[in-house]
C-alpha positions in Angstrom: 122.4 106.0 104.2 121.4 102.4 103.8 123.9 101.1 106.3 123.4 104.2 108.4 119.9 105.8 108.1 120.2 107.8 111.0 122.0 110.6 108.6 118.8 111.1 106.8 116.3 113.6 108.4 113.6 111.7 110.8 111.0 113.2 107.8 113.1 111.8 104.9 113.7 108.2 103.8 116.6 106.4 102.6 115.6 105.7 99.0 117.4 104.4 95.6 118.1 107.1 93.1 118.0 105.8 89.7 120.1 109.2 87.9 122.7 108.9 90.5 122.5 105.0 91.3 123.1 105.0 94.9 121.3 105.1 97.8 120.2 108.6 98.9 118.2 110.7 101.8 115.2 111.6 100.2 112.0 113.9 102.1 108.6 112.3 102.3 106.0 113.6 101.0 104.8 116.6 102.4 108.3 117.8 103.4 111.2 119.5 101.1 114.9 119.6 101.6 118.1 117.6 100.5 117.3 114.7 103.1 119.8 115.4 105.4 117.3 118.6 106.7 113.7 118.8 105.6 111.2 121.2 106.4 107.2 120.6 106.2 105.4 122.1 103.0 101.5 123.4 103.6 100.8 122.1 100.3 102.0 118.6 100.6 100.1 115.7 101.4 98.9 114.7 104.6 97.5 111.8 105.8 93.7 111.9 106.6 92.2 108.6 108.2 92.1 104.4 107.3 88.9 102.7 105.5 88.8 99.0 106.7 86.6 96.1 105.5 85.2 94.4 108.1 82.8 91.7 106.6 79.4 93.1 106.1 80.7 96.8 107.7 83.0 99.3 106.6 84.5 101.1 108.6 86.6 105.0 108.9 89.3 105.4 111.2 91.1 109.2 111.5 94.9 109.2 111.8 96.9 111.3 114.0 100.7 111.5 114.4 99.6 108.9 117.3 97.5 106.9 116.1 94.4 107.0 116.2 91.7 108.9 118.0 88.4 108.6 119.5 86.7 111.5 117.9 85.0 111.2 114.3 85.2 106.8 114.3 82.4 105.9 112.7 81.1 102.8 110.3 79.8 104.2 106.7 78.4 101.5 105.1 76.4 98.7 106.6 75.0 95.6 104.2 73.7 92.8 105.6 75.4 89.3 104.7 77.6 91.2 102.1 82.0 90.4 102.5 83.8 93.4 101.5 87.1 92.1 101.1 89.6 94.2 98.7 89.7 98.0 98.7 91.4 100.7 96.8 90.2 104.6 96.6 90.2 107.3 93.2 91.6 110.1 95.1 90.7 112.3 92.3 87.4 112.0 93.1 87.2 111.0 96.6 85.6 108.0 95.6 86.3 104.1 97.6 86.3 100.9 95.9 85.0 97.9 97.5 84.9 94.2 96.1 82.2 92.0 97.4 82.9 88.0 97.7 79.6 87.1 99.1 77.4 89.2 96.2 80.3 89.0 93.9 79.9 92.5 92.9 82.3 95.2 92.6 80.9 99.0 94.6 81.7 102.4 94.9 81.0 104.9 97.2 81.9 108.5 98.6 84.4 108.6 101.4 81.9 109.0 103.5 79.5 106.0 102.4 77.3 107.9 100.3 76.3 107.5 96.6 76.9 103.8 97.3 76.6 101.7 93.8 77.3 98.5 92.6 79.6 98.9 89.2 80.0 95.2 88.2 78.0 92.3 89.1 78.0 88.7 88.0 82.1 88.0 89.0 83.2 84.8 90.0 85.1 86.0 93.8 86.5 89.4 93.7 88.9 89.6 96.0 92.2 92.3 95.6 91.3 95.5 93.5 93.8 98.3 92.5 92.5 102.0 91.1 94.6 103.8 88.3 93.4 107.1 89.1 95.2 108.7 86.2 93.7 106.6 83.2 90.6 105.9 85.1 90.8 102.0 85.4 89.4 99.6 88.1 91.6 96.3 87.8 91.1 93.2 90.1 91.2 89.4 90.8 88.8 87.0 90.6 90.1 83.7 92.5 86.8 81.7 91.3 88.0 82.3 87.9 91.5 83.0 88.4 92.2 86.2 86.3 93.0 89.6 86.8 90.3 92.2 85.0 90.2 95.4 84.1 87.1 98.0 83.4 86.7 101.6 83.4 85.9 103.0 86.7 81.7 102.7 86.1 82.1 99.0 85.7 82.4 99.6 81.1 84.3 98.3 78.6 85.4 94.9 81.2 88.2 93.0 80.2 90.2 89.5 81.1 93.8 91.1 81.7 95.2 88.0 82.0 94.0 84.1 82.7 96.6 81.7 82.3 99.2 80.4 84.7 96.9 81.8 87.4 95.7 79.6 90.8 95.3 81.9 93.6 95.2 85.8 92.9 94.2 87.9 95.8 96.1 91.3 95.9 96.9 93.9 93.6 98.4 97.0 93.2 99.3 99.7 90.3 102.1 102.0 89.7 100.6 104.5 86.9 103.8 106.2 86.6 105.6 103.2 85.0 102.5 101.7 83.9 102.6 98.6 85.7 100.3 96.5 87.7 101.1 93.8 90.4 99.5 91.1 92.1 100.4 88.2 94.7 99.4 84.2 93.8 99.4 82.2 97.1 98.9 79.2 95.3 100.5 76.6 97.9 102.9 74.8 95.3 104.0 77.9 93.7 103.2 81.8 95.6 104.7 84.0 93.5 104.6 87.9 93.4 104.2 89.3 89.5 104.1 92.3 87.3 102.9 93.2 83.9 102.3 96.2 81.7 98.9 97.7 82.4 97.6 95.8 79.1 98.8 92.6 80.4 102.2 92.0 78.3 105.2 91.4 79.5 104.5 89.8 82.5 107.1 88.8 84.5 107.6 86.6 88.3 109.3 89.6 90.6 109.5 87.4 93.8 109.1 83.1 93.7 111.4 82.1 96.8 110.7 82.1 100.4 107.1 83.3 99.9 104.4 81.3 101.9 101.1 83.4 101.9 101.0 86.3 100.3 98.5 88.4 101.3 98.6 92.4 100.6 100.3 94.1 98.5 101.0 98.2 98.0 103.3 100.3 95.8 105.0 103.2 97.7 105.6 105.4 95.4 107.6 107.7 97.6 109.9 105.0 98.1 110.0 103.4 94.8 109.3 100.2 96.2 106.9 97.2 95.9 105.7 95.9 99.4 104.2 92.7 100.3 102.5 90.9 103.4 102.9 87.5 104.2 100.6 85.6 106.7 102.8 82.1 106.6 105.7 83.5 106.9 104.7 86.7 109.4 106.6 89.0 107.5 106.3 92.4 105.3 108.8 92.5 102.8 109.6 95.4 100.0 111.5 94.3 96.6 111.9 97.2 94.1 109.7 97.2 91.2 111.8 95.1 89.4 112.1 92.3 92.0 115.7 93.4 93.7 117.1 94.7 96.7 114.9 92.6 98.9 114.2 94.2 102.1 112.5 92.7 105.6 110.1 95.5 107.2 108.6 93.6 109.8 109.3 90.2 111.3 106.3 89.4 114.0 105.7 85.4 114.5 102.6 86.6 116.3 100.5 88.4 113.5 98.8 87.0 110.3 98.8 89.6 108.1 95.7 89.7 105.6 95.5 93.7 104.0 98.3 95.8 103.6 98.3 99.6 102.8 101.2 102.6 102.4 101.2 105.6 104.6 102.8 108.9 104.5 104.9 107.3 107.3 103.4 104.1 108.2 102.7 100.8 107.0 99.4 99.8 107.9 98.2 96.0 108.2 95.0 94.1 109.2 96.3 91.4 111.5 93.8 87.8 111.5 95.7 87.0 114.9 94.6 89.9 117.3 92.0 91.2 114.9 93.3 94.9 114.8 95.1 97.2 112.7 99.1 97.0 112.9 101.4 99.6 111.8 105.4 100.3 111.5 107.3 103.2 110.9 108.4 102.7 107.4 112.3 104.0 108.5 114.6 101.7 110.3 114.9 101.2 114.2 111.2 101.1 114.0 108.8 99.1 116.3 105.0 97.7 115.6 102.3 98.9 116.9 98.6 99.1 117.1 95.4 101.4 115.6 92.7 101.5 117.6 89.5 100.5 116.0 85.8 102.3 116.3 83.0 100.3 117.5 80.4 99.0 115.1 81.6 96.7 113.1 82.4 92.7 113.8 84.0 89.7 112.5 87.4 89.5 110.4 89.3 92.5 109.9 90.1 92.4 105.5 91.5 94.5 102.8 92.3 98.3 104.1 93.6 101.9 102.4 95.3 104.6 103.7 93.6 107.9 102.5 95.8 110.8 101.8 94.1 114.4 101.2 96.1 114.1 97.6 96.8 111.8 94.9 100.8 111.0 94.4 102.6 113.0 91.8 101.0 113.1 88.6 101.7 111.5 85.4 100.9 112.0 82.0 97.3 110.5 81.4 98.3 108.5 77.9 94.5 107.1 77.6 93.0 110.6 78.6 89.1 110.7 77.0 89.7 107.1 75.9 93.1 108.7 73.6 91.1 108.2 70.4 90.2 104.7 70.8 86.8 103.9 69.0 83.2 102.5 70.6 84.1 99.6 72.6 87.9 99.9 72.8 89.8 100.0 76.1 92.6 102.0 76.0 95.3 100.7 78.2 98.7 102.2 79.2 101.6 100.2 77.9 104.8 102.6 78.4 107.4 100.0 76.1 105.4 101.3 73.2 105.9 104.6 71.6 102.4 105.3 71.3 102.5 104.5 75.2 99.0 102.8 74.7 96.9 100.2 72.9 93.0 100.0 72.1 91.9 96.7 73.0 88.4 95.3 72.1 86.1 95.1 75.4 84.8 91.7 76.1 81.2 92.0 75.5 82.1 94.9 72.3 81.9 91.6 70.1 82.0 92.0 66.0 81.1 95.5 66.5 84.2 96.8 67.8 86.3 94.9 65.7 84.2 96.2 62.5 85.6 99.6 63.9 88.9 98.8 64.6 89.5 98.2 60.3 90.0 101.9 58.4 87.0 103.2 56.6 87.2 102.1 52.7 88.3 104.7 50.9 86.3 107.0 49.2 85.4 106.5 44.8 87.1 108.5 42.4 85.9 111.7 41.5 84.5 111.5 37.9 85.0 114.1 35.3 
């Protein structure tokens, strides 16, 4: 089906199949079959609407099979002088995620802008932010202070994930199913895309040549596949999580792409050219198009998230209730290891968590 996708169903995608190591018709989410037919489930997951930043106003947008509509557009979150750049949702609890440059804060609110709340404070330029919604972990960069962090979702237990070899982070992105998390470095000498374990080791550069500016980033986990948006070079590009088979999505000398998300079906993109929200068909023989946007909201379009009414396909939780890691330990997933985790001291835990991290003395001999 990669040479010839028109065999696979128009609701199925031509995806690689590590068991069988070949390319193979797979349904999308929301549909079942063997590929070649598919047939739409009532449970699956359907897509609901797009949450875009757009400077100091955040905006919904509901999602049709055309597009989108007129009815239901509305702005949910208004903040004077505040930049909401990077956003990522918990779709276990309905909750969006919202980095701040301007107050340099981290928020959170409901889908529908309520129970707004700042979670960390004091950064140095939060820009990309990624949600682990199965071990319950906010990670993000900070280009100020060029690192990628990591915190429990109410802003505890913060952590550098990583700080050297780092110029310009901006996106991110996590796959909790392999335990991985991604970002994109646009530094001008060197733009790379990278990958590490969820605790940081093992990092390793998945894409380093013909990169320009890479902007968003988003794993499809349908699909397998790591997906990228570059404003130099006006291009989305997919590698799988391991940096091969390198793909082209979309090729468009006219857009400057900034955010980047993963639809059921679409790819959805904030574009700095025209100011709206691009999409393409995620199947070959497809053609760009645009989302139309609501009114009430002005200046640069930023980071953006599809919202599904489900989360992907669960996983094991490995750091469920904190997996017996002590008072001001992180547990973080790391799937090389057997224990498929490690407890890492919090920044600001200090002497005290490492005082806990030794075994209790043991206890005097029993006399008589």
């Amino acid at each position: 089906c990669l040479e010839n996708a028109t065999i696979c169903s128009p609701s199925a995608a031509c995806v690689y199949d590590a068991i069988l190591q070949d390319n193979v018709c797979s349904c999308k989410d929301g549909f079942v079959g063997d590929g070649i037919h598919c047939a739409e489930t009532l449970g699956g997951p359907k897509e609901q609407f797009l949450i875009v930043n757009q400077g100091q106003t955040i905006l919904k947008v509901p999602l049709t099979a055309s597009g989108s509509t007129n009815n239901g557009e509305q702005r949910i979150l208004y903040v004077p002088r505040m930049r909401a750049v990077g956003i990522s949702v918990d779709c276990r609890q309905q909750f969006v995620y919202f980095t701040d440059t301007s107050g340099k804060t981290i928020q959170r609110m409901k889908y529908d802008g309520t129970e707004q709340k700042v979670i960390l404070s004091g950064l140095g330029s939060p820009e990309g932010i990624a949600i682990d919604w199965v071990s319950r972990l906010v990670f993000w960069t900070d280009s100020a202070l060029k690192r990628l962090e990591v915190a429990k979702l109410d802003g505890s237990l913060r952590k550098v994930l990583l700080d050297k070899n780092i110029q310009n982070p901006r996106a991110i992105a996590v796959n909790p199913e392999l335990g991985y998390v991604f970002w994109t470095d646009w530094n001008r000498q060197n733009p790379r895309i990278e990958r590490a374990n969820m605790d940081g080791s093992e990092r390793k550069i998945l894409v380093s040549d013909k990169l320009g500016l890479p902007n968003g980033l988003y794993y499809d986990h349908h699909r397998r596949e790591l997906c990228w948006g570059d404003a130099k070079m006006k291009t989305i590009e997919c590698v799988r999580d391991d940096g091969s088979n390198r793909r082209v999505l979309l090729t468009d000398q006219t857009t400057m792409i900034f955010g980047l998300s993963d639809g059921l079906q679409y790819a959805y993109w904030t574009d700095w050219s025209t100011n709206k929200i691009g999409r393409i068909d995620k199947t070959p023989s497809r053609t760009p198009d645009s989302v139309l946007l609501p009114s009430g909201g002005n200046g640069k379009l930023y980071g953006l998230v599809a919202v599904k009414d489900s989360c992907p396909s669960d996983v094991n939780n490995v750091c469920g209730d904190n997996n017996d890691c002590t008072t001001g330990q992180l547990c973080l997933p790391n799937l090389s290891l057997r224990a498929k985790r490690v407890c890492h001291c919090a920044d600001n835990a200090g002497l005290q968590c490492l005082i806990r991290e030794r075994p209790p003395p043991p206890p005097p001999p029993q006399l008589g």
